[in-house]
C-alpha positions in Angstrom: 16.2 2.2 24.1 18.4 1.3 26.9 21.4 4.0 26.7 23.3 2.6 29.3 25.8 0.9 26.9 27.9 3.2 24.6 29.3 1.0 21.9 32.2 1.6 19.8 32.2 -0.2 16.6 34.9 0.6 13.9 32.3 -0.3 10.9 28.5 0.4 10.6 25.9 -0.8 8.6 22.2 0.2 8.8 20.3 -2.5 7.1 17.3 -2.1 5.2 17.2 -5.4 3.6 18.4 -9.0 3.9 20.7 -8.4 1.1 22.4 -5.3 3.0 22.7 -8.1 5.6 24.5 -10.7 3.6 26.7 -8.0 2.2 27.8 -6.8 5.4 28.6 -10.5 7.0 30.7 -11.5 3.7 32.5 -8.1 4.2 33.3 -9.1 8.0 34.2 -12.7 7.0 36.5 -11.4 4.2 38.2 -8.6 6.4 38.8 -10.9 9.4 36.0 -8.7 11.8 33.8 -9.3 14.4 30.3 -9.0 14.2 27.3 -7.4 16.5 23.8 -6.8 15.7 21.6 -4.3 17.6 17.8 -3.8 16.5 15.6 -2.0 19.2 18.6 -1.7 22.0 15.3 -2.5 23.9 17.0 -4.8 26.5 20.4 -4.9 28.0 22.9 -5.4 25.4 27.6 -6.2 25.5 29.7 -3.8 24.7 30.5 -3.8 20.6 34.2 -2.8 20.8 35.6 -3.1 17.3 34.5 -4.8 14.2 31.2 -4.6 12.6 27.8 -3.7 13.8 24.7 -4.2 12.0 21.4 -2.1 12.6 18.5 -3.6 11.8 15.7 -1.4 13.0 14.9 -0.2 9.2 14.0 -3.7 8.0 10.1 -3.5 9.3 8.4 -5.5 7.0 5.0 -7.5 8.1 2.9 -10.2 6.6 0.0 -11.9 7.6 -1.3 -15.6 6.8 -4.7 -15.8 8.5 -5.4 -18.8 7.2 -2.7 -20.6 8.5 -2.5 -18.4 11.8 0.9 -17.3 10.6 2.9 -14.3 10.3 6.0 -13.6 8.9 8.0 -10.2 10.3 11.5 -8.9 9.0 14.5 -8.3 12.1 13.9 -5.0 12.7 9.8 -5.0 13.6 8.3 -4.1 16.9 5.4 -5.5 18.5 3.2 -3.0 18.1 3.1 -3.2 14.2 2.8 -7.0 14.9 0.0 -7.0 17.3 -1.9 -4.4 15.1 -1.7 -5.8 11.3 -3.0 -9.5 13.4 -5.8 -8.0 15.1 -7.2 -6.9 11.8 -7.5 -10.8 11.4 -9.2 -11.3 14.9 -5.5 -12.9 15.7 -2.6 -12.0 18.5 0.8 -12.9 19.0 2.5 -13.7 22.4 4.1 -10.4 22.2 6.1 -8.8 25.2 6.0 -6.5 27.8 5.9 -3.5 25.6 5.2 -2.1 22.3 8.8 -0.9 21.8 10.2 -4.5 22.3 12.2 -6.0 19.5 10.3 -9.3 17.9 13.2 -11.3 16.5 15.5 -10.6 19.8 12.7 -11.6 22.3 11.7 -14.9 20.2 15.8 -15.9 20.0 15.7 -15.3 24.1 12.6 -17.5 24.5 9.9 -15.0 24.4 8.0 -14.8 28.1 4.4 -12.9 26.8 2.8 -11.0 29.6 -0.6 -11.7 28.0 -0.4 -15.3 26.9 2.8 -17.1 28.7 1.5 -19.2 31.2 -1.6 -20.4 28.7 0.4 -21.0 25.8 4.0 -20.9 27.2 7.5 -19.5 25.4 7.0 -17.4 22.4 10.1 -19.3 20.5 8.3 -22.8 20.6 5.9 -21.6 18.3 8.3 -20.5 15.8 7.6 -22.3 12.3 11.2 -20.6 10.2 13.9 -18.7 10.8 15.8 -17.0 7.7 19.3 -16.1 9.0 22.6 -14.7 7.3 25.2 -17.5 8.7 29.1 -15.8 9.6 30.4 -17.5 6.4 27.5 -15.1 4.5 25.2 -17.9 3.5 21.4 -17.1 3.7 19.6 -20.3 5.2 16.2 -20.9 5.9 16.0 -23.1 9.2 12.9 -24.7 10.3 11.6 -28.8 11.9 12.3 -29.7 8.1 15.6 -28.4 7.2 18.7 -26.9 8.8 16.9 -28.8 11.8 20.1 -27.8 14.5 20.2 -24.3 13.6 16.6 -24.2 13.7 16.6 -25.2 17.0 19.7 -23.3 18.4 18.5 -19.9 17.3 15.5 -20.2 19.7 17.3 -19.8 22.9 20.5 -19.5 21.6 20.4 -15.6 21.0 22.7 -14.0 18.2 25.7 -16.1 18.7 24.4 -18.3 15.0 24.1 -15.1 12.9 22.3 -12.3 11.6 18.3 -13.4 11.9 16.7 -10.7 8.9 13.2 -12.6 9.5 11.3 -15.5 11.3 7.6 -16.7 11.2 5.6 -17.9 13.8 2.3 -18.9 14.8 -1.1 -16.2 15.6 -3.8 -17.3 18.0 -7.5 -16.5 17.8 -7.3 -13.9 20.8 -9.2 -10.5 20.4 -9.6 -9.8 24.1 -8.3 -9.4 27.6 -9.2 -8.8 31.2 -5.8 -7.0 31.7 -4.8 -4.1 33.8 -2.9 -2.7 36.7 -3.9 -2.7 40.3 -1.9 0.0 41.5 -1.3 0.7 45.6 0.8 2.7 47.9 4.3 1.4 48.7 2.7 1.4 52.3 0.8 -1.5 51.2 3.2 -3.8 50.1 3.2 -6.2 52.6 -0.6 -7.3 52.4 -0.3 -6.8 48.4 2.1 -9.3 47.9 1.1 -11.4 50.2 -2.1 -11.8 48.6 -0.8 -11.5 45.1 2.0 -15.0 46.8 -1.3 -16.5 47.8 -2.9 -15.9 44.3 0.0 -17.4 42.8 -0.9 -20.5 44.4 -4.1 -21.2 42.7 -4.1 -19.1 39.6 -5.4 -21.0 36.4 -2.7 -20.8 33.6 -5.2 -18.8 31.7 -3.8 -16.0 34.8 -0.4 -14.5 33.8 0.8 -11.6 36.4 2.9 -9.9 37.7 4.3 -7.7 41.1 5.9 -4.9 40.7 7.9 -2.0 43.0 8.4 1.3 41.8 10.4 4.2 42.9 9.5 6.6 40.8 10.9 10.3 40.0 8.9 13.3 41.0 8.5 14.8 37.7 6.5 14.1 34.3 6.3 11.9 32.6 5.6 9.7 35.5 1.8 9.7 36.2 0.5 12.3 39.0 0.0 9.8 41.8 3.1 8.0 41.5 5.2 10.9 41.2 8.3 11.0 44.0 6.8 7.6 46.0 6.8 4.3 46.4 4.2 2.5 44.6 3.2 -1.2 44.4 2.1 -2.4 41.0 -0.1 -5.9 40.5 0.0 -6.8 36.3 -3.0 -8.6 35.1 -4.0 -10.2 32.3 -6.5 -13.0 32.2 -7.8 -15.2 29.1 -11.4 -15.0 29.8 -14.2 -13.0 30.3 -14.5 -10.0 33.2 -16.6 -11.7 35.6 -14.5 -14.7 35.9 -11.7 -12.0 35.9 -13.1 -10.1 38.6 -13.7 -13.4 40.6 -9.6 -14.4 40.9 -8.3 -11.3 41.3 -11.2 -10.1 44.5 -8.5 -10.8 47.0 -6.4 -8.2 45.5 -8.7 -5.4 44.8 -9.4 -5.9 49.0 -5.8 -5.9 50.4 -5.7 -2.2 50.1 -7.0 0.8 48.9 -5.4 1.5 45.0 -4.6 4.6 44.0 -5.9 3.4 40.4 -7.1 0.1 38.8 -7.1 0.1 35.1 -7.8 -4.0 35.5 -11.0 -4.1 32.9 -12.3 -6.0 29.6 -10.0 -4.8 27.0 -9.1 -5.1 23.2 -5.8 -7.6 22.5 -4.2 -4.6 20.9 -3.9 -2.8 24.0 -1.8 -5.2 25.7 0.7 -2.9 26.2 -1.8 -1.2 29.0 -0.3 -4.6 31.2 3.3 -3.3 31.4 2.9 0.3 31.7 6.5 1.8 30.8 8.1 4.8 29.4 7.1 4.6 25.7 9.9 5.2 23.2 11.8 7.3 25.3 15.6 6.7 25.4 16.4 5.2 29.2 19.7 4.5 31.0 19.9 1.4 33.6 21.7 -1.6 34.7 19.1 -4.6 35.2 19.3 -7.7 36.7 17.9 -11.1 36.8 17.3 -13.5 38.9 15.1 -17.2 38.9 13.0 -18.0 42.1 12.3 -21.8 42.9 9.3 -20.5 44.8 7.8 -17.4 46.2 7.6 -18.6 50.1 6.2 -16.8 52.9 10.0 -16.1 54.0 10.8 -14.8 50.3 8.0 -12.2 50.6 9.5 -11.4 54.3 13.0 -10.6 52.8 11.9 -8.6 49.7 9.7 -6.3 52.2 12.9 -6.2 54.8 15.3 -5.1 51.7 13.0 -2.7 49.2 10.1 -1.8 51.4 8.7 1.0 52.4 11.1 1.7 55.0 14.4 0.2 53.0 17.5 1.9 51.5 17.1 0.9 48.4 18.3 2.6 44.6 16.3 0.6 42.7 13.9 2.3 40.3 11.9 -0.9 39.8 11.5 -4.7 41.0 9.5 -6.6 38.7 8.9 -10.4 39.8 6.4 -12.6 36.7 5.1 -15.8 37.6 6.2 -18.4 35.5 4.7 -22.4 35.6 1.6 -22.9 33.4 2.5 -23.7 30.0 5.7 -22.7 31.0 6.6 -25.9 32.2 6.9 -27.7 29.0 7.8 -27.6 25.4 4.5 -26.3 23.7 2.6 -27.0 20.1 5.6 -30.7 19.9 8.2 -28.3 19.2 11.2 -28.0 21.3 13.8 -25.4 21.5 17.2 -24.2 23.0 15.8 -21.6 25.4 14.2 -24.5 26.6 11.4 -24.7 30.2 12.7 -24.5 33.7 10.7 -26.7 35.1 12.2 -25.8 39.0 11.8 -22.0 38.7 8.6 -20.5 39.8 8.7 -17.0 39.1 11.3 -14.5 37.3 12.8 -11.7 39.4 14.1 -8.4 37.8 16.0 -5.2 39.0 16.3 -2.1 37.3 19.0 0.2 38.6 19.1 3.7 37.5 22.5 5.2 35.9 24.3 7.9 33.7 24.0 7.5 29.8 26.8 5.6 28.7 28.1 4.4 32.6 26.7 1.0 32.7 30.0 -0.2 32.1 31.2 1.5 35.8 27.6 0.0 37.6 27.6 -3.7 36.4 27.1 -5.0 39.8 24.0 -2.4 40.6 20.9 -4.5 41.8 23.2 -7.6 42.8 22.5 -6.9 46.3 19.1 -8.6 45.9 20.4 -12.0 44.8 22.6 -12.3 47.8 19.0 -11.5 50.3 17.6 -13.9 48.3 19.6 -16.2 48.1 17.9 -19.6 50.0 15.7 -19.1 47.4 17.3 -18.3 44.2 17.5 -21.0 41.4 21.5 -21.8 39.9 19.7 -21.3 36.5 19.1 -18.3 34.1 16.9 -18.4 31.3 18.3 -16.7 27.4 16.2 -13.9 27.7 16.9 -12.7 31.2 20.6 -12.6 31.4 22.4 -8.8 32.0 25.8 -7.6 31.0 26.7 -8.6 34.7 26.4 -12.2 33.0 28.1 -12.2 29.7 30.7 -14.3 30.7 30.5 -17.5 29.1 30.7 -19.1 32.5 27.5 -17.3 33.4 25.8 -17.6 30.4 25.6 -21.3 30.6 23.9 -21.5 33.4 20.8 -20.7 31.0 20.9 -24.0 29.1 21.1 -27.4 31.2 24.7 -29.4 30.8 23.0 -31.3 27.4 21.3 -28.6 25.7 25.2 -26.3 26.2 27.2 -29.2 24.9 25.1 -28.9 21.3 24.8 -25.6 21.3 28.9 -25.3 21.4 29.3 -28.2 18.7 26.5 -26.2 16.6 28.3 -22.8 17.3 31.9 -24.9 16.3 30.1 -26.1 12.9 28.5 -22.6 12.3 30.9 -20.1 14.0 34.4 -21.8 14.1 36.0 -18.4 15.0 33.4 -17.2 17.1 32.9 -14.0 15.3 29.7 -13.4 16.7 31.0 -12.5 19.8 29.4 -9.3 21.2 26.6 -11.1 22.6 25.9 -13.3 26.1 28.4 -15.9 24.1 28.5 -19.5 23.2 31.9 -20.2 22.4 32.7 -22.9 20.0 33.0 -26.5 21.3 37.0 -26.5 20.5 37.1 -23.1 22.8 37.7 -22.2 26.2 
């Protein structure tokens, strides 16, 4: 849970079942409040300053549907109850970077899987229904068959429709990965991501990776060799079997000595061995993100220059994921709001250390980056990669072309007249500034 955000509600309701949810939103509509939501508080969240909040991290509830390659998970689940109850089916979702990520909030953003994304493509195009508490306190059931705009506003559109208490969405027949980390001295990084750019360029979509730089604290519970350095992280994870794995990512394993490679033939449910993180613990930081049309042999140059090993830099961490693949396009002949970027290349993130409570103070921590990187930064955003230093509706637009942001504001103006879902990276009606 990111801590960075201290919120200040003046009404609280931990949910436990749809029905605590409806309650809650007819008790906002009929006392004139404002409403937020927080399940996980995995990602960066606004400020909820007055009104109504609604916790959802009690309603956990799981089903499976083998035969249909469905399952059907209540607001509050996390994906590693998810990926667990499917294996036992020989099934996997296109879950997240980590077991601690919230299912319903990363399916609203778009869902990028770091095991799956670039075969399959975003998570929310392969979901089937969405059962959500409207702001007038009506329970609907959206799907392609009914409540067809809501259905596909919710998927890209974020919390700004209502209170989601449960969605289903489509399993594949995955049981196994060639997934890992190739882990190198911060020394290193110029020939590692060089070769991990030139990798990029021929990767299969059945290769979804990532780079990553790390500066790390010198104390537990960061592992031994990575403790008080800089440390270059390569994120595998490859849809077939090790010695076609081993065979795309050779050039890696010989730009440098690692100092560990947990890249190896794996069960699905340890996909969370692709991300390595902190686990459950509680976390404080301001993130940013950014899109890349391309990673260039100049782009590479610059990121060395400003958080190599001989840069100035406060960032903890500097993830950049290759998009493309199935990424491209609208998967499975659904489409939603969150929508493909078809001219961004690769996703670029920042993650900027800060007192519990102080993001508010640091919103502008890791912006630095952009302006570096700027000949080579897409205008866009994407719904699930947008930071406080975005909420503005202004900024928040720039996630959704000028077609897609017109009907999601006559949706939100049909749905949310008086924009009371508002704590969020907001959609205001279409009769609103």
């Amino acid at each position: 849970m990111n801590t960075a955000v201290r919120h200040a509600p003046d009404v609280v309701v931990g949910a436990t079942s749809a029905t605590d949810v409806h309650a809650a939103v007819r008790f906002a509509a009929a006392n004139g409040l404002p409403v937020g939501v927080i399940s996980s508080g995995h990602g960066p969240s606004v400020r909820i300053d007055g009104g109504l909040l609604i916790t959802t991290q009690r309603m956990t509830g799981v089903e499976i549907d083998p035969a249909r390659r469905i399952t059907r998970v209540e607001t509050g689940v996390r994906w590693r109850r998810v990926v667990d109850a499917a294996a036992e089916h020989g099934l996997a979702p296109l879950a997240g970077s980590a077991e601690t990520v919230g299912v319903v909030g990363y399916m609203l953003g778009g869902g990028l899987s770091v095991t799956m994304g670039r075969a399959q493509g975003w998570a929310a195009d392969y979901v089937r229904a969405i059962e959500v508490v409207t702001p007038d306190g009506t329970l609907r059931r959206a799907s392609a068959d009914s409540e067809q705009d809501l259905f596909w506003a919710l998927r890209g559109g974020k919390s700004n429709f209502g209170v989601v208490t449960a969605l289903e969405f489509a399993l594949f027949p995955v049981t196994r990965l060639y997934a890992g980390v190739l882990f190198f001295d911060g020394e290193h990084m110029p020939a590692v991501l060089d070769a991990w750019r030139r990798l990029t360029e021929r990767a299969p979509d059945a290769l979804t990776s990532s780079f990553a730089l790390a500066r790390m604290p010198a104390q537990a519970p960061v592992p031994a060799f990575m403790r008080g350095r800089l440390t270059v992280m390569v994120r595998i994870s490859y849809l077939g079997d090790a010695a076609a794995g081993e065979q795309q990512i050779a050039s890696l394993r010989a730009a440098a000595p690692t100092l560990a490679d947990t890249v190896a033939d794996r069960p699905y449910t340890e996909f969370d061995a692709i991300d390595p993180g902190p686990g459950g613990e509680p976390f404080s930081s301001v993130e940013q993100f950014m899109l890349l049309r391309e990673l260039a042999p100049g782009t590479a140059e610059a990121l060395v220059d400003a958080v190599g090993p001989d840069a100035d830099s406060d960032l903890l961490l500097v993830d950049i994921r290759q998009l493309g693949g199935a990424l491209r396009q609208p998967q499975d002949g659904s489409s939603s709001a969150a929508g493909p970027i078809a001219e961004a290349g690769f996703m670029l993130f920042t993650l900027t250390p800060v007192p519990p409570g102080d993001g508010a103070q640091h919103l502008t921590a890791g912006l630095q980056l952009a302006e570096l990187l700027k000949p080579w930064l897409s205008e866009r955003r994407h719904a699930n990669f947008l930071a406080p230093s975005a909420a503005a509706p202004e900024s928040t637009r720039a996630a959704f072309d000028d077609a897609a942001y017109a009907r999601l504001r006559a949706i939100k103006a049909a749905v949310d007249p008086g924009n009371r879902f508002r704590f969020n990276y907001n959609i205001p009606p279409a009769d609103r500034a």
